[in-house]
C-alpha positions as CSV (number, residue, x, y, z in Angstrom):
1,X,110.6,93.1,98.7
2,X,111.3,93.0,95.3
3,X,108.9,91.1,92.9
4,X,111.9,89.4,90.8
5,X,114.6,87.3,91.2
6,X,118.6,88.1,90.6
7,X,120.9,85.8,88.1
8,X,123.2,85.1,90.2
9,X,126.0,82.4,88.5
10,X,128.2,83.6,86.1
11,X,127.0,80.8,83.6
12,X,123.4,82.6,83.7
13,X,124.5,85.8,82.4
14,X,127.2,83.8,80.1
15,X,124.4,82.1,78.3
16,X,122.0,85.5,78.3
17,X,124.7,87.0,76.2
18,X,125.4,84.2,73.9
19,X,121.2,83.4,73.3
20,X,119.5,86.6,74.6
21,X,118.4,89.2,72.2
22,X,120.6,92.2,72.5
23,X,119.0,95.7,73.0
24,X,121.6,98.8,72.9
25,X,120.4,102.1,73.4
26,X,123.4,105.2,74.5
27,X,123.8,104.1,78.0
28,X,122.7,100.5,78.7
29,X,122.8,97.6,76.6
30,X,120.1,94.7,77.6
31,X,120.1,91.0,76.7
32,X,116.6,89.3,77.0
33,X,115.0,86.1,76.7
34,X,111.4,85.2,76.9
35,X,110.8,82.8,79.2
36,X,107.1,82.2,79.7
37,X,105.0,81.6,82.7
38,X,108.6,81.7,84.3
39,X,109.2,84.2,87.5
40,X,111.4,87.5,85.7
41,X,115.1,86.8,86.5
42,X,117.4,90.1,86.9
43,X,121.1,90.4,86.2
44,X,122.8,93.9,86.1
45,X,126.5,94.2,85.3
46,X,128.6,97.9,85.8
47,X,131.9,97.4,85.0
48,X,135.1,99.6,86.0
49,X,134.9,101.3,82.9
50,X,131.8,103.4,84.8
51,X,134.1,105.0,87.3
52,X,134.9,104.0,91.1
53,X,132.7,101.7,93.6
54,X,130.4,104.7,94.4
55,X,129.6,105.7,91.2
56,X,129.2,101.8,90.0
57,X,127.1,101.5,92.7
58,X,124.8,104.5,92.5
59,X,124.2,103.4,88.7
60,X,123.0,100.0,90.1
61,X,120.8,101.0,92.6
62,X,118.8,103.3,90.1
63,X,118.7,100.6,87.7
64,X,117.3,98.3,90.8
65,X,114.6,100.7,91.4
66,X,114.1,101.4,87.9
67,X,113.6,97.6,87.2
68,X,111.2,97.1,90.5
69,X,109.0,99.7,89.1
70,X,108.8,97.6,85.7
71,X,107.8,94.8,87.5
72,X,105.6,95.7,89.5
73,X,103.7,96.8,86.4
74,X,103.9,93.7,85.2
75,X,105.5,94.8,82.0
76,X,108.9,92.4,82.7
77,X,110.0,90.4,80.5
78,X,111.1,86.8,81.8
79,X,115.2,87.4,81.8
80,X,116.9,90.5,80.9
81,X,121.1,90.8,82.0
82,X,121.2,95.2,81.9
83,X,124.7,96.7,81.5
84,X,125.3,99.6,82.1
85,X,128.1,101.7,80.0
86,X,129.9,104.7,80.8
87,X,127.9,107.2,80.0
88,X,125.0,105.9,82.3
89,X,126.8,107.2,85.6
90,X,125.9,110.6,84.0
91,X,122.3,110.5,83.6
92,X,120.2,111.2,85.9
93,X,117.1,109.0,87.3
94,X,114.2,110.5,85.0
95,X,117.0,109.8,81.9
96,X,117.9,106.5,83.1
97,X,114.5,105.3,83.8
98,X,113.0,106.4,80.7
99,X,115.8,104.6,78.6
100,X,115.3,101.3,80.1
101,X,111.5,101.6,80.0
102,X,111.9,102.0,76.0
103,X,114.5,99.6,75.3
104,X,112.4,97.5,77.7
105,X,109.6,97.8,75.8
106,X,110.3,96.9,72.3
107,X,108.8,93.7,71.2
């Protein structure tokens, strides 16, 4: 079971972009808002641009686990909206993961 929520309405991840602070490192770029004593709220976008349904979906999935081991560290911001660009579905985990961890962790 994961230890944070999905955004799930388009609205959610309208407003992270528009109010969020934007993060973009070469493969992802993350929008995050602080929300205090709030549960963490997840959105992850992969767009077409990253290559078929397979490959969109692999990049998910390792951003999923990625973000579940984050949290479960307790080192998760209250809302981040990751998306993923082209040149993620080339990385590998270990790449990925460390990526996200440091864009993550800037203050």
């Amino acid at each position: 079971m994961r230890s944070f929520a999905s955004l799930r309405r388009r609205g959610d991840f309208a407003r992270l972009r528009r109010h969020g602070r934007r993060i973009a490192t070469r493969s992802l770029t993350i929008y995050r808002a602080n929300a205090q004593g709030k549960q963490a709220l997840v959105g992850i976008s992969t767009g077409r641009a990253i290559g078929g349904a397979v490959t969109r979906n692999r990049v998910r999935r390792r951003i999923l686990a990625i973000v579940d081991e984050i949290s479960r560290g307790g080192d998760l911001p209250g809302r981040l909206l990751i998306e993923a660009r082209p040149t993620a579905a080339s990385l590998g985990f270990d790449k990925l993961k460390s990526e996200l961890v440091g864009a993550v962790a800037t203050p």
